[in-house]
C-alpha positions in Angstrom: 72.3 182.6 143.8 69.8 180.4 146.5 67.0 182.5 145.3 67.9 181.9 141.8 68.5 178.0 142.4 64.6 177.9 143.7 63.1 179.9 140.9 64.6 177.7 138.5 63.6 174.7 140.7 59.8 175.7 141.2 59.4 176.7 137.3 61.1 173.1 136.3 58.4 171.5 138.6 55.7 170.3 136.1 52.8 168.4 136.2 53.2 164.6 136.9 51.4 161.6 135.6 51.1 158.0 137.1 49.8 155.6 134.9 48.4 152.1 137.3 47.9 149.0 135.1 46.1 145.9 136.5 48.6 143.0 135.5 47.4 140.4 138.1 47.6 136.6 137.4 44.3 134.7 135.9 42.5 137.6 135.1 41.4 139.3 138.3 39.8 142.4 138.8 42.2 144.4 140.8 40.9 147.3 143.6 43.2 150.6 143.9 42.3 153.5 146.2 45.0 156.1 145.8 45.8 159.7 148.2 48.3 161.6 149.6 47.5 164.1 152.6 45.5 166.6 150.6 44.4 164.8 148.2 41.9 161.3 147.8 41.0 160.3 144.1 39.0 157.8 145.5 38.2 153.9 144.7 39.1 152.7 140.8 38.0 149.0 139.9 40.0 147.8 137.5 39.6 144.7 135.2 42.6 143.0 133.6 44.8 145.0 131.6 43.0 148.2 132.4 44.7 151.3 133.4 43.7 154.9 135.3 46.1 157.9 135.4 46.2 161.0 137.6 48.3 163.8 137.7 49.3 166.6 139.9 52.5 169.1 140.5 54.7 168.0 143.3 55.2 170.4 145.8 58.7 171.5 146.0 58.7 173.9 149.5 58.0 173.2 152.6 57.7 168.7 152.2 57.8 166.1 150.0 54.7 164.9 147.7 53.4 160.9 148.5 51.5 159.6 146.8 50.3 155.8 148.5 47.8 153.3 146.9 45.8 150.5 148.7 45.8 147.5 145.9 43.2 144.8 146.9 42.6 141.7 144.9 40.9 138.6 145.6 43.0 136.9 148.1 45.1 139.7 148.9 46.0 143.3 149.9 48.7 145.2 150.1 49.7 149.2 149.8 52.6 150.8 147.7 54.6 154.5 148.1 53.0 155.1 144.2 54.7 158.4 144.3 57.4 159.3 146.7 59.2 162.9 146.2 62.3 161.3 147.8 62.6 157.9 146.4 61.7 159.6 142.6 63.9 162.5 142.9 67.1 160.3 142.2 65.3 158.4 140.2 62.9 160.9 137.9 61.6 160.1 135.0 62.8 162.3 132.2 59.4 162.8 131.0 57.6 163.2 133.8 55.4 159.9 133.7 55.6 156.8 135.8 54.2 154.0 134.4 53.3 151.2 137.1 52.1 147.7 136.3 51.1 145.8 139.4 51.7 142.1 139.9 50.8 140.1 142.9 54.7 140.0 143.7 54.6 143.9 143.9 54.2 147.2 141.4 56.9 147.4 138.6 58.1 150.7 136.8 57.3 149.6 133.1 58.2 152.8 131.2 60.6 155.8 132.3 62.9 157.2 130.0 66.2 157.5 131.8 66.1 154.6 133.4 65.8 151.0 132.9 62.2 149.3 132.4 61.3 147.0 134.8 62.5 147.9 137.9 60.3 146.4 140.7 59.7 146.8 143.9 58.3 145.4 147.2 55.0 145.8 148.6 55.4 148.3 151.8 55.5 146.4 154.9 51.8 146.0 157.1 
């Protein structure tokens, strides 16, 4: 019954996408440099309003997937848990995307079917 439990588990798995939009106040150009522990997908500039995606398979044995972005704007810096295995598995999108805008205040959840949109959240601490 276990084994059958984690077969079913490992084939529901999926690919994941996170979509980053640049939402920040007056127009600025926004810096995100995104990784986990295996994984780096490097520096993105982004100009107002512009977005990148990535997308991987979360890892389901033996830990959790994170996923952690450094956001850097002019006059400020701060990092946010994009993707955390624990905080998203009780709250999973449906369809497997995460749609972040980020704001100066913190990132906001946009769009996730099977939830409500707009759910924000604060910037991790230093």
């Amino acid at each position: 019954m276990l084994l059958s439990l984690l077969v079913i588990t490992i084939c529901d798995a999926g690919t994941l996408q996170v979509h980053i939009t640049n939402t920040l106040e007056r127009g600025q150009a926004l810096t995100v440099h995104c990784k986990s522990k295996d994984d780096d997908l490097g520096v993105r500039q982004l100009g107002p309003s512009q977005s990148f995606m990535f997308s991987f398979t979360p890892r389901f044995l033996f830990g959790s997937t994170l996923y952690f972005c450094k956001f850097s704007w002019a006059g400020g810096s701060r990092w946010f848990d994009i993707y955390d295995q624990g905080r998203e598995s009780s709250h999973r999108c449906i369809d497997q995307k995460y749609f972040w805008k980020i704001y100066q205040d913190g990132p906001c959840l946009d769009v996730c079917k099977g939830r409500r949109e707009g759910d924000c959240f604060p910037w991790n601490k230093e």
